[in-house]
C-alpha positions as CSV (number, residue, x, y, z in Angstrom):
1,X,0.0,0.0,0.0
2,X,1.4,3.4,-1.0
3,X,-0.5,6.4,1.6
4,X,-0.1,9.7,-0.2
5,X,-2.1,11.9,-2.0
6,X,-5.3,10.7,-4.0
7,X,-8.5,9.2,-2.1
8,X,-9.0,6.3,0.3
9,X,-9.9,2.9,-0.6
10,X,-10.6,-0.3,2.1
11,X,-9.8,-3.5,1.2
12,X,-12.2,-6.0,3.4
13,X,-11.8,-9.8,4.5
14,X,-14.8,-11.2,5.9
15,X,-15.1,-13.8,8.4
16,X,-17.7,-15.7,10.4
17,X,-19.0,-12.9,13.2
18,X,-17.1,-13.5,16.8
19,X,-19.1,-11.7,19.4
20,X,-17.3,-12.9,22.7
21,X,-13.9,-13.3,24.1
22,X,-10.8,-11.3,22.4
23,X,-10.2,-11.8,18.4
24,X,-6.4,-11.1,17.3
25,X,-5.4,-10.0,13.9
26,X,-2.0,-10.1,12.9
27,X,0.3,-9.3,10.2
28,X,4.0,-8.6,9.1
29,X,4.8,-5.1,8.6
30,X,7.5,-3.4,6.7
31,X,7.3,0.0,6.1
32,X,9.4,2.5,3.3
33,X,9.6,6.0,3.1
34,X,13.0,8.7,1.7
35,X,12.9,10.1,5.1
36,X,11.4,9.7,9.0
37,X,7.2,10.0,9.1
38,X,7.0,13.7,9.9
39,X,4.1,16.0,10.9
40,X,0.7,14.7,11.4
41,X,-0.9,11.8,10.1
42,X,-3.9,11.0,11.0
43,X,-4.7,7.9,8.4
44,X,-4.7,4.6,9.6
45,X,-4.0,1.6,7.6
46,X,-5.4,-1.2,9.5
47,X,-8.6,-1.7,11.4
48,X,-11.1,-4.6,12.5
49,X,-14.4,-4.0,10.7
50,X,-17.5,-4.2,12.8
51,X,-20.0,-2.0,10.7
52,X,-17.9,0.8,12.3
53,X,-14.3,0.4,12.0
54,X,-12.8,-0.4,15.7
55,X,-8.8,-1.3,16.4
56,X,-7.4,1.4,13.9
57,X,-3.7,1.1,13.5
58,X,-1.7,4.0,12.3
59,X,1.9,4.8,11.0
60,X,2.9,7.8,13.0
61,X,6.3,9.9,13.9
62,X,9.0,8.5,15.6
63,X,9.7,9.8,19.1
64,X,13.1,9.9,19.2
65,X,15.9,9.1,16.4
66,X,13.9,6.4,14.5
67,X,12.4,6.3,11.3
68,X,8.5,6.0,12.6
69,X,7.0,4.1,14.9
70,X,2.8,2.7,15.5
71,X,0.1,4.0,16.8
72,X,-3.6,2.5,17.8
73,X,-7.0,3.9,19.0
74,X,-10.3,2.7,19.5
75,X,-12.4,4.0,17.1
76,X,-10.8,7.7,16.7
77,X,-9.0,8.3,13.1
78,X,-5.9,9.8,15.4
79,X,-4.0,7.5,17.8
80,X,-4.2,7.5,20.9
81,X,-1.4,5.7,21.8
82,X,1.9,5.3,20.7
83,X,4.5,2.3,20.6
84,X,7.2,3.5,22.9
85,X,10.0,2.0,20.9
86,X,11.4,3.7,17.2
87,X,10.9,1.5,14.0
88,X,13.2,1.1,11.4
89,X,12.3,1.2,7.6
90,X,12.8,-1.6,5.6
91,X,12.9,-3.9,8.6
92,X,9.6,-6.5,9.2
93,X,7.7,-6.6,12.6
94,X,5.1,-8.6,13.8
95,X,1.9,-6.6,14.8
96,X,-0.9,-8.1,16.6
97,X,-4.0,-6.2,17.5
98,X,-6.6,-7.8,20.2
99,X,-10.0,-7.0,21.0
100,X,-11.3,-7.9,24.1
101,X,-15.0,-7.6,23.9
102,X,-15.5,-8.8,28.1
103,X,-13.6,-5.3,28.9
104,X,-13.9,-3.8,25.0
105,X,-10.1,-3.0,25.4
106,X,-8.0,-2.5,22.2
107,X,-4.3,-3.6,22.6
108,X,-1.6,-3.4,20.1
109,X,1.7,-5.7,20.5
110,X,4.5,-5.3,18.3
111,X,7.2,-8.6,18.0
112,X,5.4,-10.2,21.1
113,X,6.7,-13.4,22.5
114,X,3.4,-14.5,23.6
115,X,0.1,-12.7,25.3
116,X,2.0,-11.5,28.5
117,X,4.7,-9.3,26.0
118,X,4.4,-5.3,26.0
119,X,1.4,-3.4,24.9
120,X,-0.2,-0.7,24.4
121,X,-3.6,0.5,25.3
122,X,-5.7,2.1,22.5
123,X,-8.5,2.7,25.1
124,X,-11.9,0.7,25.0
125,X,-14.4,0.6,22.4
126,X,-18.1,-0.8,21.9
127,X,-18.3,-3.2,19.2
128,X,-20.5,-5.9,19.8
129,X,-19.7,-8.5,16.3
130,X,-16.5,-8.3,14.4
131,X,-16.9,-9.8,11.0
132,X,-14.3,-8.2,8.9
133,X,-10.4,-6.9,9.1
134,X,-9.5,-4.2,6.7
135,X,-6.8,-2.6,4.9
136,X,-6.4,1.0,3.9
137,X,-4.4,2.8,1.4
138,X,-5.2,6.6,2.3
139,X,-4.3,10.0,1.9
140,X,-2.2,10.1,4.6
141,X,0.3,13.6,5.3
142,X,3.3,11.1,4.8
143,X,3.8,9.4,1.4
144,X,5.0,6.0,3.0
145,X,4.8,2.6,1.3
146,X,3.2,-0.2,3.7
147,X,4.0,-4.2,3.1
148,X,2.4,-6.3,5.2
149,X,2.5,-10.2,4.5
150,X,1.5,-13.6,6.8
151,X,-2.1,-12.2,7.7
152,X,-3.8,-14.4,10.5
153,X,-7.1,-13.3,12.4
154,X,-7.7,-15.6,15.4
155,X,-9.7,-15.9,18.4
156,X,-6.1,-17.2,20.2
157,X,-3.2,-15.4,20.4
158,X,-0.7,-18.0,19.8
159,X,-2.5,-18.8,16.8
160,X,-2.6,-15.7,15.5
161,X,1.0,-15.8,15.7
162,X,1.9,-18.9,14.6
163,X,4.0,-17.5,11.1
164,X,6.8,-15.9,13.6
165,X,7.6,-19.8,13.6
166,X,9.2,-18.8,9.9
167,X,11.3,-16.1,11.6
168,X,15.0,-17.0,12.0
169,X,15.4,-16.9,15.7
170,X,17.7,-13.6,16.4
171,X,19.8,-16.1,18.8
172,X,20.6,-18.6,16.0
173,X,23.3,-15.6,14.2
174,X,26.0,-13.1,15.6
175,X,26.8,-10.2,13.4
176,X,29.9,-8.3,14.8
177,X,31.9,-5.9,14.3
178,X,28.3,-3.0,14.0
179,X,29.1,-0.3,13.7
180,X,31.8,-1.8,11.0
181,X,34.9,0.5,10.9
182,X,36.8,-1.9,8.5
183,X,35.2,-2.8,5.6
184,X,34.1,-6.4,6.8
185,X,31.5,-7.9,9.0
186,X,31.7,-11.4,10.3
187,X,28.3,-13.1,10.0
188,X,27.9,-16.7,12.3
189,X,24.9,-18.9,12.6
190,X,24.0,-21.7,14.9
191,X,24.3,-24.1,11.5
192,X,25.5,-24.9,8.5
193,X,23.1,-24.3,6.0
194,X,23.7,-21.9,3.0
195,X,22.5,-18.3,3.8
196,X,21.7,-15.9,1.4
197,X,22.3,-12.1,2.8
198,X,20.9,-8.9,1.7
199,X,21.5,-5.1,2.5
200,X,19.6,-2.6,1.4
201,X,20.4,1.2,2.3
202,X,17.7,3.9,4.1
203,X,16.0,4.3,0.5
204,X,15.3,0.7,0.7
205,X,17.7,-0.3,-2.4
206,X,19.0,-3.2,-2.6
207,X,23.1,-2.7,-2.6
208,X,24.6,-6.2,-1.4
209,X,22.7,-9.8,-2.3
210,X,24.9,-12.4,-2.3
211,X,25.2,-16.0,-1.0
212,X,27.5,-16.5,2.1
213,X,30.9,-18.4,1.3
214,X,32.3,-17.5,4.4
215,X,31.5,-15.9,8.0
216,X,33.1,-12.6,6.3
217,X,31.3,-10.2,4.3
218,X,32.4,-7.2,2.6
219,X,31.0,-3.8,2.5
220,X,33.7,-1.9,1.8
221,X,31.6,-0.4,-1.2
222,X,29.6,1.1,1.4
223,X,28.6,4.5,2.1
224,X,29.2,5.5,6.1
225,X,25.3,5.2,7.1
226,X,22.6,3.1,8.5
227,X,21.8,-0.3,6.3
228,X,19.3,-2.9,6.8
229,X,21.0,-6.4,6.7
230,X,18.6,-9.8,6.0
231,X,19.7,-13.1,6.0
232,X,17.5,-15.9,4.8
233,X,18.0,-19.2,5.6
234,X,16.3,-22.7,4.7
235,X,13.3,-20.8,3.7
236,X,13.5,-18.2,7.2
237,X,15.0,-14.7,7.1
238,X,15.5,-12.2,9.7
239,X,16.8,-8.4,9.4
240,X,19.2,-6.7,11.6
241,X,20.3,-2.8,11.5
242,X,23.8,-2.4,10.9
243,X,25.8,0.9,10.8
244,X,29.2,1.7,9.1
245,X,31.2,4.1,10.0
């Protein structure tokens, strides 16, 4: 989804009506812009669909260095409340969005380990039936490009979740030295297995792909700056920041 200028436009998934207990709805996100979501943006690009639209999941400002960061409210258009963490562009992240409809809370998780991870509060709403999740490419005061991938809509959160299972585990690699002062980073993993590694700079072009021959790999082409590295491995990838000096 590209948010910019140009008029809004929901895409809907339907499903059969749950009415008690919490529904989750999940998704990969990786998000692109040239430079950090600035100003305000009151579009959101993600919401359950319950003849009203309840949940709604924003791409807002960073707070502090980052390049953005998430936002979630209720029912309003606007956040309410903000992921206290920076986001990266070009890196993915799990986001999982619960409604409870025994306290009508709305909580937003971002790369939970399970239920009991951090979250935020997007206050309570009244929606009685959720039938639907939507999409929304909008209008937005930011002209970011969304990718979200591994949908799930559950009413169990481990379930919802399940596709993190095809995330490389961030324990099963060591990247070192980052920041890289000498032209070479040594990449190990927990196995043998080939592993194909991709870096792509703050534009989100891809400037290194290559397969792994070694636990070295060179980036002395490289510009000083913030990169995005991804390795990919037996069908599973993971990203990691990674700064040269």
């Amino acid at each position: 989804m590209s948010h910019g200028s140009g008029g809004r436009e929901d895409v809907n998934k339907t499903f059969t009506a749950v009415n008690s207990g919490s529904i989750f709805f999940a998704f990969d996100l990786s998000v692109t812009d040239t430079a950090p979501i600035s100003g305000t943006d009151s579009e959101y690009f993600a919401h359950f669909n319950t003849g009203t639209f309840a949940a709604r999941t924003d791409i807002v400002p960073p707070t502090g260095s980052g390049d953005f960061s998430v936002g979630i409210s209720a029912f309003s258009s606007t956040a309410t409340s903000t992921w206290p963490s920076d986001l990266t562009f070009n890196t993915t992240y799990k986001i999982v969005i619960e409604y409870n409809f025994a306290t009508s809370a709305v909580l937003l998780w971002v790369d939970p380990v399970n239920v009991s991870s951090t979250s935020i509060s997007g206050g309570s709403g009244i929606a009685t039936s959720i039938d639907a999740i939507a999409f929304r490419q909008s209008n937005s005061s930011s002209d970011e490009t969304i990718t979200i991938d591994n949908v799930r809509v559950s009413t169990v959160f481990d379930d919802a979740t399940l596709s993190n299972q095809n995330n490389l585990e961030v324990t099963n690699f060591k990247i070192y030295p980052n920041p890289v002062s000498n032209g070479f980073v040594n990449i190990k993993t927990s196995n043998n297995a080939t592993t194909t590694v991709s870096v792509y700079n703050v534009l989100g072009k891809q400037v290194i792909n290559t397969v792994l021959k070694s636990d070295r790999l060179n980036v002395s082409n490289l510009n000083a700056g913030v990169y995005i590295l991804k390795l990919s491995q037996n069908g599973a990838t993971t990203t990691k920041k990674l700064v040269i000096k």
